[in-house]
SERO-208365 format. One record per residue (C-alpha): x, y, z; residue number from 1. Coordinates in steps of 0.5 Angstrom, whole numbers, plus 500, padded with zeros to 3 digits. Layout:
<drenlums>
{drenlum {X, Y, Z}, NUM}
...
</drenlums>
This chain:
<drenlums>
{drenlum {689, 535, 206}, 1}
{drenlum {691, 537, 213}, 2}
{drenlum {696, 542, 213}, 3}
{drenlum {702, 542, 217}, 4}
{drenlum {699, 548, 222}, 5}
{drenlum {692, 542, 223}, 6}
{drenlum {698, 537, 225}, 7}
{drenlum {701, 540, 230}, 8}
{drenlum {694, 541, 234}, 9}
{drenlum {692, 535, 233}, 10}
{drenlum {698, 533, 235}, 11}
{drenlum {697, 537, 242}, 12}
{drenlum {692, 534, 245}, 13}
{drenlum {696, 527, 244}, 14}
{drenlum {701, 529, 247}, 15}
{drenlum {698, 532, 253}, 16}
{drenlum {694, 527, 254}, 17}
{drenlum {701, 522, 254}, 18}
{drenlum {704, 527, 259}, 19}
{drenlum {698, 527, 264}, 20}
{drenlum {697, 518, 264}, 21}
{drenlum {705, 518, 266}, 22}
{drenlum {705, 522, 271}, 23}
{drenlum {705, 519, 278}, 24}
{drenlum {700, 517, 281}, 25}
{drenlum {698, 521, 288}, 26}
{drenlum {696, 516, 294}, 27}
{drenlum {693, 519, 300}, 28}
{drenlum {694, 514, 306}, 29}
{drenlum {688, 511, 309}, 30}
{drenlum {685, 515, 315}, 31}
{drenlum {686, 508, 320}, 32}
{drenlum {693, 508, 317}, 33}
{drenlum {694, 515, 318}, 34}
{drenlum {692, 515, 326}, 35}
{drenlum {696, 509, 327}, 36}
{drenlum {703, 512, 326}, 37}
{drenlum {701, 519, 330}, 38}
{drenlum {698, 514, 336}, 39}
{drenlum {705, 510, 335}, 40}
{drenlum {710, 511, 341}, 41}
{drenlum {716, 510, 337}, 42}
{drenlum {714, 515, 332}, 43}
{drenlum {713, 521, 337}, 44}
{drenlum {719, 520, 340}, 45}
{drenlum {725, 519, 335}, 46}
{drenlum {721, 526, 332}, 47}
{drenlum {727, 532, 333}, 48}
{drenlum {723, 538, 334}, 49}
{drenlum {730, 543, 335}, 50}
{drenlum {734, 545, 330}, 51}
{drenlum {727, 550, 327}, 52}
{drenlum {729, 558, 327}, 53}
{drenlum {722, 560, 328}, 54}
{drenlum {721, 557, 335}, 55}
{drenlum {724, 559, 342}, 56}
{drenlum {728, 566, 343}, 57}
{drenlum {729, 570, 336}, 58}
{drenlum {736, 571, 338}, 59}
{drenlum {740, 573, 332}, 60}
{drenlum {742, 569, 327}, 61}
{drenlum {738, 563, 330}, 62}
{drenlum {745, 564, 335}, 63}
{drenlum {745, 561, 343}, 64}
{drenlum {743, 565, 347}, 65}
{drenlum {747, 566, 353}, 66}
{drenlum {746, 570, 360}, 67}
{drenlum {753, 574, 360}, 68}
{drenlum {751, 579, 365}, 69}
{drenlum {750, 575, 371}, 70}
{drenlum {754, 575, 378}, 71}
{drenlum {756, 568, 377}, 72}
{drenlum {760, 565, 372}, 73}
{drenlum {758, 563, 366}, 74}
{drenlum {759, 557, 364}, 75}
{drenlum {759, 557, 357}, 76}
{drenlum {765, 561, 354}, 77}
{drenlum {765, 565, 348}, 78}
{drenlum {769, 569, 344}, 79}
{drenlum {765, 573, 340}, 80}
{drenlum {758, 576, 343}, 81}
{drenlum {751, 580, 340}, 82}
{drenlum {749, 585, 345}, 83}
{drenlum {742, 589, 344}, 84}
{drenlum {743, 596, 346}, 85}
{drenlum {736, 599, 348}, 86}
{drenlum {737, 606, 348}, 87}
{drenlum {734, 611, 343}, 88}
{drenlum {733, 618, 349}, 89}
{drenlum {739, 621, 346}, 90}
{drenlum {737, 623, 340}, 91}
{drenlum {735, 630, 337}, 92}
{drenlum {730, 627, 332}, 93}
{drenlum {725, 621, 331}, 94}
{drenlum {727, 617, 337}, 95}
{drenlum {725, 609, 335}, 96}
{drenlum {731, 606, 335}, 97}
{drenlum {730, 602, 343}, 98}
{drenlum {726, 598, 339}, 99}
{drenlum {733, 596, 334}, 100}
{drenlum {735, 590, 337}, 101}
{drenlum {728, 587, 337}, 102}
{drenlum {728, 589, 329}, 103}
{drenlum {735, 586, 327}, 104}
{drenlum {733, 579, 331}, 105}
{drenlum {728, 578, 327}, 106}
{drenlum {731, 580, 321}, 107}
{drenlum {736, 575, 322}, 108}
{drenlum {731, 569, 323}, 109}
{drenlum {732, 567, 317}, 110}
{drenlum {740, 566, 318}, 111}
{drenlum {743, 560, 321}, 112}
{drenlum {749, 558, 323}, 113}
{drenlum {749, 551, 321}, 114}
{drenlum {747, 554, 313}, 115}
{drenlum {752, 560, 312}, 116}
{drenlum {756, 559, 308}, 117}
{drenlum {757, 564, 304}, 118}
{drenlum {759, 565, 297}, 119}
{drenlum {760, 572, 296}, 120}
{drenlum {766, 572, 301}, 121}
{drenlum {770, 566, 299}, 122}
{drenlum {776, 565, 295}, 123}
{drenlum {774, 564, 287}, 124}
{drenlum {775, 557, 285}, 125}
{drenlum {776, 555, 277}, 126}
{drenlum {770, 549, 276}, 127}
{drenlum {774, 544, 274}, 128}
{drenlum {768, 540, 272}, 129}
{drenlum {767, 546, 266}, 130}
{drenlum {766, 542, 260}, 131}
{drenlum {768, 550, 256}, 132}
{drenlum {773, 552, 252}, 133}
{drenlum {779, 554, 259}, 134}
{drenlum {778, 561, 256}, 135}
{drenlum {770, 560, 258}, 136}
{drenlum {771, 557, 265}, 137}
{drenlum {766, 558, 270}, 138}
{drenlum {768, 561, 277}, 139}
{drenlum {765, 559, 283}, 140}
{drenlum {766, 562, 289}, 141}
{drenlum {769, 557, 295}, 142}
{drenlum {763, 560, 301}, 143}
{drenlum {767, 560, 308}, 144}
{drenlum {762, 559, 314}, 145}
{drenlum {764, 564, 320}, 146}
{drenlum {760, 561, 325}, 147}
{drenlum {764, 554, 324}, 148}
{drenlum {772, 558, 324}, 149}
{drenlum {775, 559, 331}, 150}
{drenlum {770, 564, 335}, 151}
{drenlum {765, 561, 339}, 152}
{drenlum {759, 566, 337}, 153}
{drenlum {753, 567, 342}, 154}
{drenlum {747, 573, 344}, 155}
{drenlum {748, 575, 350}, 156}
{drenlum {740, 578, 350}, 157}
{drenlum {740, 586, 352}, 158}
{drenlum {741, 589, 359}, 159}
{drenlum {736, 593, 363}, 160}
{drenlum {737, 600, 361}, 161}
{drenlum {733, 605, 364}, 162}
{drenlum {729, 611, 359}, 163}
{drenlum {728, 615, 365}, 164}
{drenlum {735, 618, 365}, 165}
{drenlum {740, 617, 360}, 166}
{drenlum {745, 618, 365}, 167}
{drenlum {744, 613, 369}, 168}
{drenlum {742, 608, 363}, 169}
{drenlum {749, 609, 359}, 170}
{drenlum {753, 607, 365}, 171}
{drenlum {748, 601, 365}, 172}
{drenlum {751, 599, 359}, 173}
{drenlum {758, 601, 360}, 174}
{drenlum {758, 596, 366}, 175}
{drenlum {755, 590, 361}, 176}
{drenlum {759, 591, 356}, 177}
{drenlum {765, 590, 362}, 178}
{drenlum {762, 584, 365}, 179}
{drenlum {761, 581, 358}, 180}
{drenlum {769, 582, 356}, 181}
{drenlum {772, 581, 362}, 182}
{drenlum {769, 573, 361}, 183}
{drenlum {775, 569, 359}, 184}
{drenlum {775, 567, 352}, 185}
{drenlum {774, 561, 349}, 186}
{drenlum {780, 561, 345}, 187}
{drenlum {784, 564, 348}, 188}
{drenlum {790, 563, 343}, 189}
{drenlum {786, 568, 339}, 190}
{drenlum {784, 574, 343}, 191}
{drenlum {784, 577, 349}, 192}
{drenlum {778, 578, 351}, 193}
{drenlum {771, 576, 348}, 194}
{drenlum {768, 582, 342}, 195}
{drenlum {762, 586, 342}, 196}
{drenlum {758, 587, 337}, 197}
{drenlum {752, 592, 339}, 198}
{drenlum {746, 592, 336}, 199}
{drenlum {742, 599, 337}, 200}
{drenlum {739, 603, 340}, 201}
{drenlum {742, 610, 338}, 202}
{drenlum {749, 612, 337}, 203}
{drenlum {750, 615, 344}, 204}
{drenlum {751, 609, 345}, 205}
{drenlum {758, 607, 342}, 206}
{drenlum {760, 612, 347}, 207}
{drenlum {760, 606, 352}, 208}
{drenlum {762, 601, 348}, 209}
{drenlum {768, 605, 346}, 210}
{drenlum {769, 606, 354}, 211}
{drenlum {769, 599, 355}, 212}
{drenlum {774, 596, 349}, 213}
{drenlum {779, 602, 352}, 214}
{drenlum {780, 599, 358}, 215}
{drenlum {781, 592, 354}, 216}
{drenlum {785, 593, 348}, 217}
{drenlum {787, 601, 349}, 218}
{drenlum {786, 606, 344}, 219}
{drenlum {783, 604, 337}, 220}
{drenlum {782, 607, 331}, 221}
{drenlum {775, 609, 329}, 222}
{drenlum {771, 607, 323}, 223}
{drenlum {764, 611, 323}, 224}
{drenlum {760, 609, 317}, 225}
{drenlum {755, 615, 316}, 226}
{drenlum {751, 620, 313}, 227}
{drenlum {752, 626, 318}, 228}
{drenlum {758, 630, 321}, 229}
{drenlum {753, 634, 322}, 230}
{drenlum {746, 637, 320}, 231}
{drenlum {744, 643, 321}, 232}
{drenlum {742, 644, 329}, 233}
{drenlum {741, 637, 329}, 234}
{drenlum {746, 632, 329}, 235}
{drenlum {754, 632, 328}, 236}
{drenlum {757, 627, 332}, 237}
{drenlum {764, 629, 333}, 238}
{drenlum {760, 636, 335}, 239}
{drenlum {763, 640, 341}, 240}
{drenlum {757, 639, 347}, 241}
{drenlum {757, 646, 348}, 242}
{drenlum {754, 647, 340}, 243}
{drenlum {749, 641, 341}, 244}
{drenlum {746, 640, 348}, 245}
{drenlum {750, 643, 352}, 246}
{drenlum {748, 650, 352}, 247}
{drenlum {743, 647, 357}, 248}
{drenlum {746, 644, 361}, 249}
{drenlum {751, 637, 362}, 250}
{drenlum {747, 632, 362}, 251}
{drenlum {743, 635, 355}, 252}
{drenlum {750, 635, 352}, 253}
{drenlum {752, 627, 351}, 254}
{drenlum {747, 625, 345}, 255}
{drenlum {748, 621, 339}, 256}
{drenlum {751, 628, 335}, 257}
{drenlum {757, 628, 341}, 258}
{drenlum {759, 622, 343}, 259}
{drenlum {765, 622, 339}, 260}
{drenlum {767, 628, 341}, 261}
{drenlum {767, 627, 348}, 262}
{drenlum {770, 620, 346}, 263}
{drenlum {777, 624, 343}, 264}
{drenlum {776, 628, 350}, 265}
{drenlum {776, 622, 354}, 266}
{drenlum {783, 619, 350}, 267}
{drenlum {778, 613, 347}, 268}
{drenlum {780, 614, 340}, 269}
{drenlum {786, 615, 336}, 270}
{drenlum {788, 620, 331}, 271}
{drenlum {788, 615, 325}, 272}
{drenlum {780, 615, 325}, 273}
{drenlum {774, 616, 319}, 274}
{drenlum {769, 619, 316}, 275}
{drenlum {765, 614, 311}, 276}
{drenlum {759, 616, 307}, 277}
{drenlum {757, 624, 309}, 278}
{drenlum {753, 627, 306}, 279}
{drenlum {749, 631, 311}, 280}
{drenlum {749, 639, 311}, 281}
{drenlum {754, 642, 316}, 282}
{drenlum {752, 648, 320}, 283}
{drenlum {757, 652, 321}, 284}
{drenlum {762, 653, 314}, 285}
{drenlum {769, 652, 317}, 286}
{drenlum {768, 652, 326}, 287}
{drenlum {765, 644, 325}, 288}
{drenlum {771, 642, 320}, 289}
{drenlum {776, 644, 324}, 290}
{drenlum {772, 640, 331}, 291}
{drenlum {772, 634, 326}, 292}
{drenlum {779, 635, 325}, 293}
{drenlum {782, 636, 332}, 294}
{drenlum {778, 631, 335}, 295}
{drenlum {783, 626, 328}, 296}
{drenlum {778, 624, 324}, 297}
{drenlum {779, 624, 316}, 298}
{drenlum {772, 625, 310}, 299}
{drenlum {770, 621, 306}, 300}
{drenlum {764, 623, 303}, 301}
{drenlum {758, 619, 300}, 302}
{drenlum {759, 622, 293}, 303}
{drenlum {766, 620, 293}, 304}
{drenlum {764, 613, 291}, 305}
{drenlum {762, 615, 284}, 306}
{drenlum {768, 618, 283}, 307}
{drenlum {774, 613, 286}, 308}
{drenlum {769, 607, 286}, 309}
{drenlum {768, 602, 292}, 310}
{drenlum {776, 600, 291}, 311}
{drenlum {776, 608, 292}, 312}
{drenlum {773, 608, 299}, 313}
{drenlum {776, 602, 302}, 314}
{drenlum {784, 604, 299}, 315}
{drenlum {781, 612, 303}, 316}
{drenlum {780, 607, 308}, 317}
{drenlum {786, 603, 310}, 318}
{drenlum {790, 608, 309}, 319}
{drenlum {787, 613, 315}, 320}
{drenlum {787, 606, 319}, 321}
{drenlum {794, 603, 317}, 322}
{drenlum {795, 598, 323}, 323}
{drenlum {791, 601, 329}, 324}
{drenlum {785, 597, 332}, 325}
{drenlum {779, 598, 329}, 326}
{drenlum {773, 600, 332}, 327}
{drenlum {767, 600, 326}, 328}
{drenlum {761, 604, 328}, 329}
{drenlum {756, 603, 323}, 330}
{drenlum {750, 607, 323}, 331}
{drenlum {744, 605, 317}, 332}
{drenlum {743, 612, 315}, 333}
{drenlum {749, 611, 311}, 334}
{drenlum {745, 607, 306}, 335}
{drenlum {740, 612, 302}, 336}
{drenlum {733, 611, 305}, 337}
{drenlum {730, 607, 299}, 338}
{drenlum {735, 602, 302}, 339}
{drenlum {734, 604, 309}, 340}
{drenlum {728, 607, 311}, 341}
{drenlum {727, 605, 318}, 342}
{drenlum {731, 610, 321}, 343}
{drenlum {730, 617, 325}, 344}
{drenlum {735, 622, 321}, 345}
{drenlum {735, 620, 313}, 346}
{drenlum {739, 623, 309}, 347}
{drenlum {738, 622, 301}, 348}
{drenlum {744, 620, 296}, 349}
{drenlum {747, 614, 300}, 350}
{drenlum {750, 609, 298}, 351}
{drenlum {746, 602, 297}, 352}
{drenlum {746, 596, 301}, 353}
{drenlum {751, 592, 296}, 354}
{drenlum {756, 598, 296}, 355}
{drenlum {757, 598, 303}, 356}
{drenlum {756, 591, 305}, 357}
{drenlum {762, 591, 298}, 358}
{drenlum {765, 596, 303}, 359}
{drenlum {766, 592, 309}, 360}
{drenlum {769, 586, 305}, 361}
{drenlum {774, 590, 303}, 362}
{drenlum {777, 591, 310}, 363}
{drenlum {778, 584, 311}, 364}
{drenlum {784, 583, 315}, 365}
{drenlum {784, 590, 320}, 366}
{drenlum {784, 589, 326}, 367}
{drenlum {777, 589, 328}, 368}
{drenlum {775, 589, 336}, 369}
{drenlum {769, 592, 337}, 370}
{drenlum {763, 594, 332}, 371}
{drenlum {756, 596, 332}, 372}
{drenlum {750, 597, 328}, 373}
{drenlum {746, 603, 330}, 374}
{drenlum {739, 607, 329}, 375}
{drenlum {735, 602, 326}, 376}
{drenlum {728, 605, 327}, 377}
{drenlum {723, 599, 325}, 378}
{drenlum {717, 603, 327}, 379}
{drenlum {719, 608, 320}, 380}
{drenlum {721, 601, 316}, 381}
{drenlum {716, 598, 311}, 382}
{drenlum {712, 591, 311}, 383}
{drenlum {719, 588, 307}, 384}
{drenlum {724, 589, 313}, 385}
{drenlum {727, 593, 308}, 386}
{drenlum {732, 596, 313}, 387}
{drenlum {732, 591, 319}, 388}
{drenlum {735, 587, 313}, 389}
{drenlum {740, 591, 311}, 390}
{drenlum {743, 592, 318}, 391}
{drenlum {742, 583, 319}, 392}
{drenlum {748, 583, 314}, 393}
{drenlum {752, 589, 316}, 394}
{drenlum {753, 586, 323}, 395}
{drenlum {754, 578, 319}, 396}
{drenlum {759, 583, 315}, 397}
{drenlum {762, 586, 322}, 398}
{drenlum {762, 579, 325}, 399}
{drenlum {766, 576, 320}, 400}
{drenlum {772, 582, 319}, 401}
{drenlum {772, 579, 327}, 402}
{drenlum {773, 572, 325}, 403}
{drenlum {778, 574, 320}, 404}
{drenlum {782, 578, 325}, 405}
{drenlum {785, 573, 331}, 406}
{drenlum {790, 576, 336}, 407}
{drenlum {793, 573, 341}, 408}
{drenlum {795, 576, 348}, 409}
{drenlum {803, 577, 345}, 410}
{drenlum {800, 581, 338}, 411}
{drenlum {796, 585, 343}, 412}
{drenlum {801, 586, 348}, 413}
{drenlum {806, 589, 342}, 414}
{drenlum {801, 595, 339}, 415}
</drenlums>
């Protein structure tokens, strides 16, 4: 007598077999069938070959590429543009970061405008197609597309910038950023003049974009996502030039440790500005605090989040900015290097990506009119893209705070 563990194998062998004589049966073409439909006319001509995010110029997010900073007008009107910043000789460590914009393009060739709705920014719908009980209902999120709301988005490529002198390439970068906003906008019932988004290079460069968005749109408050104020005789970036560089001379007192010092110097930024996510060691206990303080920054620390938690941080910072113009500076090492490795001054003990990212969300509706992400070394990063990803979605975060944020020329005009 079989048992009933010898009927369940018999059983088996059955059952695969009926399983596999009903599976469909694959049919190759034959070959002459084949070579016809490639030899057809018609065929070859009604294939569509656009459209495919790994041909063509790697701009970012798969955008189109616009030749903003020529002598004649552009045709093409835009409201929003990506800028690459190729500049990494003013840093006072592992240089790198020219090679950023490169690294942040290719990094976001998985993103495409016609595909980003995004699920993790939209407002939560009740499923109304749940079968469960009303206490069980499922949420969703409702994904708005940035890309397709009033901006016309666009990447403007890099402008030339000299390695040989900093000089000389900052004031390079200085004029593109004022050819690129002084185009008219495409919509210009939603703002004065087209954003800028720079991808970097090193942090010296915000200086010249902070220069540029003064002369548009006034004074603006700082936000600057970071690990350092200052380390010990390396960076601080609102660090008096006669502490870094400037020792030696003008020229070595402009760098990626000074830029915001000399930004409050020049009457750029307002005294509504912030610190967020330091962590790195300062070199003098007391003189660097008070530089900080008179140059109007507030301190948020990377251990901070543990405490008040990732509401904490945003309620810390709506309240330094209140309803100033924003400028975001974020500098990837505000991430832990585990979550941004591909950088040239690591800090250990940051947040993650999720944190930031989160973060950033939570400062929908300031007023943002420039932004950044900058010192992204894809040399130190690894084979996943570790790094060049998490700056991909920080700038899709700083795009977005933009598309949510339009002002016309009366709202601009009345702050």
């Amino acid at each position: 007598m079989a048992s009933k563990y010898t009927s369940q194998f018999i059983a088996l062998p059955l059952i695969t077999c009926a399983a596999l004589c009903s599976c469909r049966e694959i049919v190759f073409p034959k070959p002459g069938a084949l070579q016809y439909a490639f030899q057809s006319s018609n065929s070859l001509e009604d294939i569509d070959v656009s459209g495919n995010k790994f041909n063509g110029l790697t701009t970012f997010a798969n955008l189109p590429y616009v030749d903003c900073f020529a002598n004649s007008d552009v045709e093409t009107k835009f409201d929003i543009a990506f800028l690459g910043a190729q500049f990494d000789t003013g840093v006072t460590a592992r240089p790198g970061a020219r090679f950023g914009p490169v690294g942040i393009r290719l990094g976001s060739r998985r993103v495409h405008p016609q595909f980003y709705f995004d699920v993790t920014t939209g407002e939560m719908n009740c499923s109304m197609k749940s079968p469960l009980p009303a206490a069980n209902l499922i949420f969703v999120a409702q994904g708005n597309n940035p890309f397709d709301e009033w901006a016309n988005i666009v990447d403007c490529g890099d402008p030339l910038l000299t390695f040989l002198d900093n000089t000389v390439a900052l004031k390079q970068l200085e004029k593109a950023h004022k050819v690129v906003a002084a185009r008219k906008p495409n919509a210009t019932s939603s703002t004065l003049a087209p954003r800028i988004i720079t991808l970097g290079g090193d942090h010296t460069t915000t200086l010249a974009a902070l220069r540029s968005t003064h002369k548009v749109w006034g004074k603006v408050a700082v936000v600057h996502f970071d690990s350092h104020i200052d380390a010990a005789n390396e960076k601080s970036d609102t660090w008096d030039p006669k502490v870094i560089g400037g020792g030696l001379s003008e020229y070595a007192g402009v760098n990626h440790g000074t830029f915001l010092h000399i930004a409050h110097e020049e009457g750029l930024i307002s005294n509504a500005s912030i610190h967020a996510g330091i962590r790195a060691p300062v070199s003098r206990p007391k003189g660097d605090r008070r530089n900080d303080l008179r140059c109007g920054f507030e301190v948020v620390r990377a251990g901070d989040l543990d405490r008040i938690g990732v509401q904490g941080i945003i309620n810390r910072i709506k309240d330094r900015v209140q309803d100033s113009r924003v400028y975001i500076s974020v500098d990837i090492d505000v991430l832990d290097p585990a979550y941004a490795p591909g950088t040239g001054t690591a800090e250990v003990g940051g947040w993650t990506t999720r944190e930031l990212l989160s973060i950033l969300e939570g400062l929908q509706g300031f007023q943002v009119i420039g932004a950044d992400v900058v010192e992204v070394s894809p040399a130190y990063d690894n084979a996943g893209e570790t790094t060049t990803l998490a700056a991909t979605e920080v700038a899709l975060r700083l795009m977005q705070l933009m598309v949510g944020s339009p002002m016309n020329s009366q709202e601009v005009t009345a702050n």
